[in-house]
C-alpha positions as CSV (number, residue, x, y, z in Angstrom):
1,X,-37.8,-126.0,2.7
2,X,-37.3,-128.6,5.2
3,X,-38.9,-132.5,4.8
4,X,-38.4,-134.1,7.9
5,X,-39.2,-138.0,8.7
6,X,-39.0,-140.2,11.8
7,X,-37.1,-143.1,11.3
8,X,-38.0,-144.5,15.0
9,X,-40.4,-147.2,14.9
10,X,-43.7,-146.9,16.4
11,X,-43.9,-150.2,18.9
12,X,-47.2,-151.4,20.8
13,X,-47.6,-152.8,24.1
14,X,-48.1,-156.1,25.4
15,X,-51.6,-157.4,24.3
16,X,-52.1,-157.7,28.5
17,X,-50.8,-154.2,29.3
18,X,-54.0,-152.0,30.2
19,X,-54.3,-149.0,27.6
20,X,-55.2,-145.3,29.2
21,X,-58.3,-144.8,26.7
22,X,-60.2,-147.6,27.8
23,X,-61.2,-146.5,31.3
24,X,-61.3,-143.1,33.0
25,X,-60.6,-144.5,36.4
26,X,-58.1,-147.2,37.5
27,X,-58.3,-149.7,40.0
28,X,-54.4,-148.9,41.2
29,X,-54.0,-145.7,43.8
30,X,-50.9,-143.8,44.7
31,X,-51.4,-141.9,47.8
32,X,-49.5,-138.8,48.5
33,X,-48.1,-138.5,52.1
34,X,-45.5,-136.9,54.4
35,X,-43.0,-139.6,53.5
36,X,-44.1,-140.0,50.0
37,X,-45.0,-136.7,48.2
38,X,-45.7,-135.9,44.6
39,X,-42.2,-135.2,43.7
40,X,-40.9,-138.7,44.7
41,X,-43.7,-140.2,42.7
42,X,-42.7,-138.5,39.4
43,X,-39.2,-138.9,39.7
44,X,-39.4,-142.7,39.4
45,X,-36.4,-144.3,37.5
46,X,-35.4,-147.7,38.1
47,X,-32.8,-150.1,36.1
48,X,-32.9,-153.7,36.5
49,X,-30.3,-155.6,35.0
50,X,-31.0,-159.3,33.6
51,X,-29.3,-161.9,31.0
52,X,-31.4,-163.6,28.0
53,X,-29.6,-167.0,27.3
54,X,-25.7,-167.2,27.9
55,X,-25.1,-163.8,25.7
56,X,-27.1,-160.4,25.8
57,X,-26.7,-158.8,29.1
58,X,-29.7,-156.2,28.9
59,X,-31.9,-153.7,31.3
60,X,-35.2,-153.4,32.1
61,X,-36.2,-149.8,33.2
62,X,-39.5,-148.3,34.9
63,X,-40.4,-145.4,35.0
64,X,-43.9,-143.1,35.7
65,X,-44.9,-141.2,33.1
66,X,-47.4,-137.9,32.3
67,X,-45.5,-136.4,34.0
68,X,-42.7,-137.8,34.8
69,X,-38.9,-137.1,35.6
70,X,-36.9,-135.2,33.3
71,X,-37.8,-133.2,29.8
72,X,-40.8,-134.7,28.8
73,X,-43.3,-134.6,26.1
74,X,-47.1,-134.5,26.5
75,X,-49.8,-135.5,24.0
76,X,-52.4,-134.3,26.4
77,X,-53.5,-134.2,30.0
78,X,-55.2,-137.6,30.9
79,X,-57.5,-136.5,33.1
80,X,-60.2,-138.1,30.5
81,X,-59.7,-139.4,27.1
82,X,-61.9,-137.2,25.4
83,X,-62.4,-133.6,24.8
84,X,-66.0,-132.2,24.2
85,X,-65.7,-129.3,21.3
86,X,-67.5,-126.1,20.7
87,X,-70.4,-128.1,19.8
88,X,-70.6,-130.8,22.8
89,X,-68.9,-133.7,20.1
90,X,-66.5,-135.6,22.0
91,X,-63.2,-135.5,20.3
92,X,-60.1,-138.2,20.7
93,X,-57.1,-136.1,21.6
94,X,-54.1,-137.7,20.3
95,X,-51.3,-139.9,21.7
96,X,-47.7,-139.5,20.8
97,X,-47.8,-141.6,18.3
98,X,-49.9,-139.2,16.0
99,X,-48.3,-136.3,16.5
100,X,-46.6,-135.0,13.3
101,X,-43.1,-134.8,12.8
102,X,-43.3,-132.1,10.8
103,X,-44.6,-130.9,14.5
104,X,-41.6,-131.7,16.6
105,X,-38.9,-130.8,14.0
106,X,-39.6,-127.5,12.6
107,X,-38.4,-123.9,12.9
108,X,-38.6,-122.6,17.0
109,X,-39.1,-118.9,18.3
110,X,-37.3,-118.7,21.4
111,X,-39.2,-116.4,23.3
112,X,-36.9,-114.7,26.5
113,X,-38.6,-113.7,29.9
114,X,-36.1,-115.0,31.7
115,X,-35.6,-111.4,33.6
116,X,-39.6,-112.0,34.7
117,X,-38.6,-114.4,37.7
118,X,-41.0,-116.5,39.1
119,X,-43.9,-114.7,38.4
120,X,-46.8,-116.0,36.2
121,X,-46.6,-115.7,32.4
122,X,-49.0,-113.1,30.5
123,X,-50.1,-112.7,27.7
124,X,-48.9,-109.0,27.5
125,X,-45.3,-110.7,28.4
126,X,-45.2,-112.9,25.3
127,X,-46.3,-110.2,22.9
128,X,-43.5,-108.1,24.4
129,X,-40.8,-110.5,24.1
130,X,-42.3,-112.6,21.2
131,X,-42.5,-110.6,18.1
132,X,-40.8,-113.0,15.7
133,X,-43.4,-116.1,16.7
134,X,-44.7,-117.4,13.2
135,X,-47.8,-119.9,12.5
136,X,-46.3,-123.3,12.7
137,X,-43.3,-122.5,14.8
138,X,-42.3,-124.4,17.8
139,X,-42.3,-121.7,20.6
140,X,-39.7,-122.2,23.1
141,X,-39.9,-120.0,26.4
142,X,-37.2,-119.1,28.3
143,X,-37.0,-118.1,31.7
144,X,-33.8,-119.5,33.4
145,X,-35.9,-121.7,36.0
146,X,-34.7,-125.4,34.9
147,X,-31.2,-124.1,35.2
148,X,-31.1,-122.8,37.9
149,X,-33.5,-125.2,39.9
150,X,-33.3,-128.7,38.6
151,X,-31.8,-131.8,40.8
152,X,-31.6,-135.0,39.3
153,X,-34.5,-136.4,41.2
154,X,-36.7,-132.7,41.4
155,X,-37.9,-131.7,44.5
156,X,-41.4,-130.5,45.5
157,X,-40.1,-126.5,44.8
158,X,-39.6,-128.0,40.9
159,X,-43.4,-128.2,41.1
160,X,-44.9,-125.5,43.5
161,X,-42.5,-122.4,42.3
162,X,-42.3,-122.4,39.3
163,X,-43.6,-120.0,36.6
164,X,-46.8,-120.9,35.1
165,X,-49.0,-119.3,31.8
166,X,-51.7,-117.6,32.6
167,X,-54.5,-118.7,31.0
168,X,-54.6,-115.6,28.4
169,X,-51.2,-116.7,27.6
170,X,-52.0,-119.4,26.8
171,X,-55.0,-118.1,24.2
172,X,-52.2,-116.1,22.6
173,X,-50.0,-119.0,21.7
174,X,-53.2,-120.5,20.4
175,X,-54.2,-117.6,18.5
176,X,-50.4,-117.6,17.0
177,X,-51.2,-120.7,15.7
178,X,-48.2,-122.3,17.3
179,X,-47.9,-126.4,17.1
180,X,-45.4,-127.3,20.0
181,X,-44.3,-125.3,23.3
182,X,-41.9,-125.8,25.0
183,X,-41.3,-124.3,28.8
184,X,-38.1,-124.3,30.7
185,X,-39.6,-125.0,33.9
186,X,-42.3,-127.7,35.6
187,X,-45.3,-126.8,35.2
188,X,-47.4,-125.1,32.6
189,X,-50.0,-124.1,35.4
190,X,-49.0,-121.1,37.5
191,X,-48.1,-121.5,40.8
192,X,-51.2,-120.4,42.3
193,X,-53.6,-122.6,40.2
194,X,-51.7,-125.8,41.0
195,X,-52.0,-124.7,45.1
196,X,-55.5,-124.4,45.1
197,X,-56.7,-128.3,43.5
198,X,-54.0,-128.9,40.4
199,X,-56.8,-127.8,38.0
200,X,-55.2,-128.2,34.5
201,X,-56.7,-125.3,32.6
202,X,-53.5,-124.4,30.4
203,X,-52.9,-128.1,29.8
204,X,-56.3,-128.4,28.8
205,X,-56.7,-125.6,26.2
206,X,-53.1,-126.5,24.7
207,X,-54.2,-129.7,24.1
208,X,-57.8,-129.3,22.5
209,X,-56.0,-127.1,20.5
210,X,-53.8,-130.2,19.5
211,X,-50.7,-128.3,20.8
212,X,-48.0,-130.4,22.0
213,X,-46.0,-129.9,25.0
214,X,-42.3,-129.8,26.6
215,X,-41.6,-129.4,29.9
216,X,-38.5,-128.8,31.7
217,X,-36.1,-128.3,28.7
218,X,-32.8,-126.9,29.7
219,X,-30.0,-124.4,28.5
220,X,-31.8,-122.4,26.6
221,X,-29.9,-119.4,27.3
222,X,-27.2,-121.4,25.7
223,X,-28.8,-120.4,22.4
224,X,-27.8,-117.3,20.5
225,X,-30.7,-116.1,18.1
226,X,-34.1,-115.8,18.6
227,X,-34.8,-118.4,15.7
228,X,-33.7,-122.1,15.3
229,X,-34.3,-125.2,14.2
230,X,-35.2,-127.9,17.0
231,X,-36.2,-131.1,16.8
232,X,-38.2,-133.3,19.3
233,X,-37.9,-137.3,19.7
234,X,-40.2,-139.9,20.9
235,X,-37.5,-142.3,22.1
236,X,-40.4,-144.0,23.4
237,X,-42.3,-144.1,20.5
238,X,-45.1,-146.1,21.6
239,X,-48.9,-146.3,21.2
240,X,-51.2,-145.0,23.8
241,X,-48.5,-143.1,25.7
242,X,-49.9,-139.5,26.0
243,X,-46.3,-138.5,27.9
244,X,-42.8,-139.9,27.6
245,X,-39.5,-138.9,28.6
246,X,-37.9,-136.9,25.3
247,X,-34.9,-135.9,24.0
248,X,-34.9,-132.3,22.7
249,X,-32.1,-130.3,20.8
250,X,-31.5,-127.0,18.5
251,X,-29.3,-126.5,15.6
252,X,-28.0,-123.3,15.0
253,X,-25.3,-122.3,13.2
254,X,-24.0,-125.7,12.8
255,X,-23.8,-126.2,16.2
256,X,-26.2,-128.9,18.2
257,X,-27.3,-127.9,21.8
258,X,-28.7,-130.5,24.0
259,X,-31.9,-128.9,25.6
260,X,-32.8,-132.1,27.6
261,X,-32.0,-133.0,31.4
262,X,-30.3,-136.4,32.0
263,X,-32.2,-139.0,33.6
264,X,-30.1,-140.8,36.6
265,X,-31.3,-144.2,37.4
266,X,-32.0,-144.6,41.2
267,X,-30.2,-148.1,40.8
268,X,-26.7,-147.5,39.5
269,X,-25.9,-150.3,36.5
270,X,-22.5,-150.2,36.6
271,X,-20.7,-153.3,35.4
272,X,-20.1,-154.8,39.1
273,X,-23.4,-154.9,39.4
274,X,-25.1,-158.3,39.3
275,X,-27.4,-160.2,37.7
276,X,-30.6,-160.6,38.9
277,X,-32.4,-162.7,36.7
278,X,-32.1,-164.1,33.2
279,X,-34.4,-165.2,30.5
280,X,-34.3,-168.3,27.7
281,X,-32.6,-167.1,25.1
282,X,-35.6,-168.6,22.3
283,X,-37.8,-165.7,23.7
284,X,-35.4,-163.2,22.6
285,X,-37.5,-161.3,20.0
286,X,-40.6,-161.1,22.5
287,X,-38.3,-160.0,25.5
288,X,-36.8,-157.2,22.9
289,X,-40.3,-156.0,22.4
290,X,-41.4,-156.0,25.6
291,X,-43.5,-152.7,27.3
292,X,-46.3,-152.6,29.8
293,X,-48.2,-149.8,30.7
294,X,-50.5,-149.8,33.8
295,X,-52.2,-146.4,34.8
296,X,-52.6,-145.1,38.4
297,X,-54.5,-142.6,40.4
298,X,-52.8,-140.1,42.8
299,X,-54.8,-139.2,46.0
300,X,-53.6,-135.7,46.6
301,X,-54.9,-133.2,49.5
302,X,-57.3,-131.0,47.2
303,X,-57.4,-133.3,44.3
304,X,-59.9,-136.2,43.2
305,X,-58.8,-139.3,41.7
306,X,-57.9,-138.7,37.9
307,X,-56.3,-141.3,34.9
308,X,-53.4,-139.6,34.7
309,X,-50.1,-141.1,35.7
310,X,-48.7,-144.1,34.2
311,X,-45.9,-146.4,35.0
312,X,-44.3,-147.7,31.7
313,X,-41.9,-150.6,32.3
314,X,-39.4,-151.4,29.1
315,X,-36.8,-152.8,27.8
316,X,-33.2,-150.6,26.5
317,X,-33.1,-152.3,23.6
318,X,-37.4,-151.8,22.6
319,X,-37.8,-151.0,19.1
320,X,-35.5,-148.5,17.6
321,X,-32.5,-148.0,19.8
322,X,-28.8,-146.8,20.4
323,X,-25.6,-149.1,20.6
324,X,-22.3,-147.3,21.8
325,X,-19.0,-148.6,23.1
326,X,-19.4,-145.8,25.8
327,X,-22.3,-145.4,28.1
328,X,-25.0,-143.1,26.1
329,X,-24.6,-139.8,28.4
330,X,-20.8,-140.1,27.6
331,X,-21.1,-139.3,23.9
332,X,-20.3,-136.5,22.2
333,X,-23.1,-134.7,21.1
334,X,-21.9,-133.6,17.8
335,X,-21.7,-138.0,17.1
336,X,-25.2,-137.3,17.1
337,X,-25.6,-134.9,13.7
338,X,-24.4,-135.5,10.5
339,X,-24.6,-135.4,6.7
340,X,-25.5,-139.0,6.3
341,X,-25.7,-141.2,2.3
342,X,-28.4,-143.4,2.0
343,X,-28.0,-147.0,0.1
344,X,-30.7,-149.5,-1.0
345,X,-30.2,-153.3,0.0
346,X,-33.8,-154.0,-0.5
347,X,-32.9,-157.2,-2.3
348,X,-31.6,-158.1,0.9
349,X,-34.0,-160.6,2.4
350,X,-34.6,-162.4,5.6
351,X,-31.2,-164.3,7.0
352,X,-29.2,-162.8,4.1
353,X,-25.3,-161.8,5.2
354,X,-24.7,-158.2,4.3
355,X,-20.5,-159.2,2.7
356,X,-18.1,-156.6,1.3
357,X,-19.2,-157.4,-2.1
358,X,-22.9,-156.0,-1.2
359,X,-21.5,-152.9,0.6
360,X,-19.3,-152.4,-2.2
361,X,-21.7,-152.6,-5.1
362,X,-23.9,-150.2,-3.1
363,X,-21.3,-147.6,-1.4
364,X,-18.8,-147.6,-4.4
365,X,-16.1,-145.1,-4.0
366,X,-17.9,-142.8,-1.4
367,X,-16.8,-142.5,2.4
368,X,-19.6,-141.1,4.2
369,X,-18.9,-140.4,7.9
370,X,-23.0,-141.4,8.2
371,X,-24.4,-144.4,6.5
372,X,-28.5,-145.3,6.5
373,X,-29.0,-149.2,5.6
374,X,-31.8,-149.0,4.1
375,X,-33.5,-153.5,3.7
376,X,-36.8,-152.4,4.3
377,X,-36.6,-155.5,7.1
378,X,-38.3,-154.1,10.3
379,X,-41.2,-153.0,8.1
380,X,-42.2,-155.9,6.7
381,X,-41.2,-158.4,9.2
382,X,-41.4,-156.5,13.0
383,X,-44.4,-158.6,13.9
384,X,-43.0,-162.5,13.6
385,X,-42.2,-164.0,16.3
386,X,-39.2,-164.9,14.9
387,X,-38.4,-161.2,13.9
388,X,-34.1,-161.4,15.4
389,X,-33.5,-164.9,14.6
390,X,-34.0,-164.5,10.6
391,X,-32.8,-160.8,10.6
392,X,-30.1,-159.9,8.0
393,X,-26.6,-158.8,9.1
394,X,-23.2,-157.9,8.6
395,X,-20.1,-160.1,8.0
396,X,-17.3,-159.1,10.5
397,X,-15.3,-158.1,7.0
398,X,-18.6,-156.0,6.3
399,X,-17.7,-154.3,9.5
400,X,-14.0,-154.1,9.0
401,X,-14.8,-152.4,5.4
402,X,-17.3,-149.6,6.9
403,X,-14.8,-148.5,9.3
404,X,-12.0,-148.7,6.7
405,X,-14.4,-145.8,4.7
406,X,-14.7,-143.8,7.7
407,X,-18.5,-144.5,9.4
408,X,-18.8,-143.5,12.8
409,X,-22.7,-143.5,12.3
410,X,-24.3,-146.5,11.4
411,X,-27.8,-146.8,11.3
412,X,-30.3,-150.2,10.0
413,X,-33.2,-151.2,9.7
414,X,-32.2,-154.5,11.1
415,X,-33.1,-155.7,14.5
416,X,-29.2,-156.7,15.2
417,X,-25.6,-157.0,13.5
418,X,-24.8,-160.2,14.2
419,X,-26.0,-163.5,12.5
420,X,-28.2,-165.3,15.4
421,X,-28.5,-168.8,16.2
422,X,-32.6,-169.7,16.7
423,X,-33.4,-170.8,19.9
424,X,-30.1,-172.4,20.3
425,X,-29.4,-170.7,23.4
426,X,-25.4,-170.6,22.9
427,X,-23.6,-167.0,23.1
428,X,-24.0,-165.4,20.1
429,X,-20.3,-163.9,19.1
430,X,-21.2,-160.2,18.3
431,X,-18.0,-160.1,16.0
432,X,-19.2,-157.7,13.7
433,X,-20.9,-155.0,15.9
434,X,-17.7,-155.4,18.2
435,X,-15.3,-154.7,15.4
436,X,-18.0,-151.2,15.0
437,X,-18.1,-150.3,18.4
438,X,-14.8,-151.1,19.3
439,X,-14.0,-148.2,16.4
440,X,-16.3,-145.7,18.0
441,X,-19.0,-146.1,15.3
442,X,-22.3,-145.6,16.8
443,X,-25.0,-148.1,16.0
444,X,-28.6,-147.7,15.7
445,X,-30.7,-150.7,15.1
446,X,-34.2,-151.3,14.5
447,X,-34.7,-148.3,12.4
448,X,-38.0,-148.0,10.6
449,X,-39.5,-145.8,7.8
450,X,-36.9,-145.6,5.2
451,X,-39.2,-146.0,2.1
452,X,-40.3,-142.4,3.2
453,X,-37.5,-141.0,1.9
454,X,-36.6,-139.5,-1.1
455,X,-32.9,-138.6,-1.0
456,X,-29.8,-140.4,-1.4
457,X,-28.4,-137.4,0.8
458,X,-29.3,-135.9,3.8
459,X,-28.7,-135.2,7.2
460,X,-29.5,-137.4,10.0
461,X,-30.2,-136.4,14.2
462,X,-29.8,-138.8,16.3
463,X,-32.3,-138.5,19.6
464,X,-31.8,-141.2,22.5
465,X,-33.1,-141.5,25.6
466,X,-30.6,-139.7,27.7
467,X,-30.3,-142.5,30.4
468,X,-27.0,-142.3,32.5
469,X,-25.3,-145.5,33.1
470,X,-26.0,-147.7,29.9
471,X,-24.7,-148.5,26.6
472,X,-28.3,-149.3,24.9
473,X,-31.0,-147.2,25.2
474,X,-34.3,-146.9,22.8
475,X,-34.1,-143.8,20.4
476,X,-35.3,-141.8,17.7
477,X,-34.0,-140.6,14.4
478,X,-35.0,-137.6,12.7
479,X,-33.7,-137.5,8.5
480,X,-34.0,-133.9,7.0
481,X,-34.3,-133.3,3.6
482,X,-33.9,-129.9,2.2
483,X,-36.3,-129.2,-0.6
484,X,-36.5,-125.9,-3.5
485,X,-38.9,-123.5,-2.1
């Protein structure tokens, strides 16, 4: 038996930022037009660069959201925040947040129609092809579209032809008692439904039903068996987001598959390009938490106005989140996987240097190739305002020492690395994470959770935002824990 837990923090947005449950209509309108259609609107991806005192160069990215571009996870349709059940209650529908991750790391039926074409999805279909579908399971449907038909930025064919559930196939997964599908394709709704208004019937029933969804996963015909173990990650792992870009893969026979598109900035950040703003370095820790979330209405030919879209707008480094010497989309996946030990520097307080003597005492003789600080910081201490400057971190010797034993997975629940200087302003040297990244270990900071575990050894997936272009981007961790039956 497999215990799985999220060490990805859950953040919050700024107090100002509007939240999608409080209102069913907003005030802000994108209209669709000749120029400007639907496709364009949902493919939003935009990287700003900008400096925070003389030292961190960071980005600020914006994106739209349920849906949005890329693989993607939905909570539920927006369309209103709450469900009436069999017996007229109104009932919240969760945001992704609250789904389990016992949910979107579990056991997956890959279910292969992908000789059906573009044709809508029946139920008769999936009880042909899907046999092997178990209560619980994460059901992953196959039908070659994704592959064969996604751009970087999809185009309006990514939306109007592709397959679709009917809406008894979509009673059947219910009745399976399935908790996540997952579609390689655009749209749940079949081509036909979404031509005549957009009406969101599958969406609807899957997410009463408290199923979760993921759309436009890739490669699944790269996968062998018709059972796996896939995991899920809220990269954005943020309150009162019902949708968020995701990061999806499968292990099977040791092997990780990536399932999940790329997302390609429409501004390229490649190191020529400039600065265009910077930021006092004594706001640091709020500038690190920073998101905003502002919904929209799309006017649409056949559609009324509906909460449903949102632009997010965040920064790489919010919350949990990835450090590499190598831009993110450059790293092999396998970095990504591995059997990680766990050691306890709990007694590790605020502003307290992590030395060789500390590591030592902790790690002994063992040279894991993954290593899970565990200080129990970012719990206790994510909310002060002064949440970097009185972080714990690692000597540069601390560093040296962890690369010495062969890390090249390091991951803390420690906002950053280096010491900081408080509201000094100066370029802080990043001495230690440059002696890590300069060795190819890859860093995740921020890392939340860690009293939920109760192994010293386990395995550890690693599930950032696949951004193109940056060398920070937020993430999620998965830990897996194998248990007697």
């Amino acid at each position: 038996m497999k215990r799985v837990v999220s060490l990805g923090l859950t953040t919050n947005p700024r107090p100002s930022a509007h939240r999608p449950q409080e209102t069913i209509f907003s005030p802000h309108v994108e209209s669709v037009s000749s120029g400007r259609g639907r496709a364009e609107i949902f493919s939003h991806l935009k990287v700003t660069k900008f400096r925070i005192g003389q030292a961190d160069e960071v980005a600020e990215i914006e994106q739209t959201v349920d849906p949005l571009p890329g693989t993607h996870l939905e909570s539920y349709y927006p369309r209103r925040p709450w469900y009436p059940d069999v017996l007229g209650r109104d009932v919240f529908v969760r945001d992704l947040t609250q789904i389990p991750t016992s949910e979107l790391a579990t056991e997956a039926a890959v279910i292969d129609l992908s000789k059906l074409g573009r044709q809508a999805i029946t139920a008769k279909d999936l009880e042909q092809a899907g046999s092997h579908v178990r209560e619980g399971d994460m059901v992953l449907v196959r039908t070659g579209f994704s592959d064969q038909y996604y751009g970087t930025l999809p185009g309006l064919e990514s939306y109007s032809n592709s397959p679709g559930f009917t809406m008894d196939a979509a009673q059947w997964l219910v009745d399976k008692k399935v908790n996540t599908v997952g579609i390689d394709f655009r749209h749940l709704e079949a081509p036909e439904v979404l031509a005549n208004g957009g009406d969101m019937r599958v969406h609807e029933v899957f997410h009463i039903n408290k199923i979760a969804i993921i759309e436009d996963v890739t490669r699944l015909g790269q996968l062998k068996g018709k059972r796996v173990f896939a995991a899920c990650g809220r990269p954005l792992k943020t309150r009162y987001l019902t949708g968020a870009a995701t990061r999806l893969m499968a292990l099977e026979e040791g092997k990780l598959i990536d399932l999940s598109h790329p997302l390609s900035p429409r501004i390229e950040v490649g190191a020529d390009q400039g600065i265009n703003r910077s930021e006092p370095f004594r706001f640091k820790s709020h500038i690190y938490k920073w998101m905003n979330i502002v919904d929209f209405n799309l006017w649409d030919f056949g559609m009324t106005a509906a909460t449903g879209p949102q632009l997010i707008s965040y920064v790489n480094r919010l919350g949990t989140h990835l450090l590499s010497a190598s831009t993110t989309d450059k790293i092999p996946i396998q970095w990504l996987f591995g059997r990680s030990e766990v050691i306890d520097l709990y007694h590790c307080g605020a502003s307290r240097l992590i030395d060789t003597r500390l590591l030592q005492e902790a790690l002994k003789n063992k040279t894991p190739e993954a290593l899970v600080v565990h200080t129990g910081f970012t719990d206790w201490y994510y909310d002060l305002d002064e949440f970097i400057d009185y972080s714990p971190s690692f000597t540069e010797d601390a560093a040296q020492m962890l690369v010495d034993r062969g890390v090249k997975l390091l991951v803390v629940d420690i906002p950053v690395i280096d010491r900081q200087i408080p509201s000094e302003g100066k370029e802080v040297e990043q001495k230690a994470l440059g002696c890590l990244l300069k060795n190819d270990v890859l860093v995740v900071a921020c890392a939340a959770n860690m009293n939920l575990l109760r192994q010293r050894n386990l395995d550890i997936l690693v599930l950032p935002l696949p951004i193109a272009g940056l060398t920070s981007v937020p993430t999620d961790i998965i830990a897996v824990e194998e248990w007697l039956e």
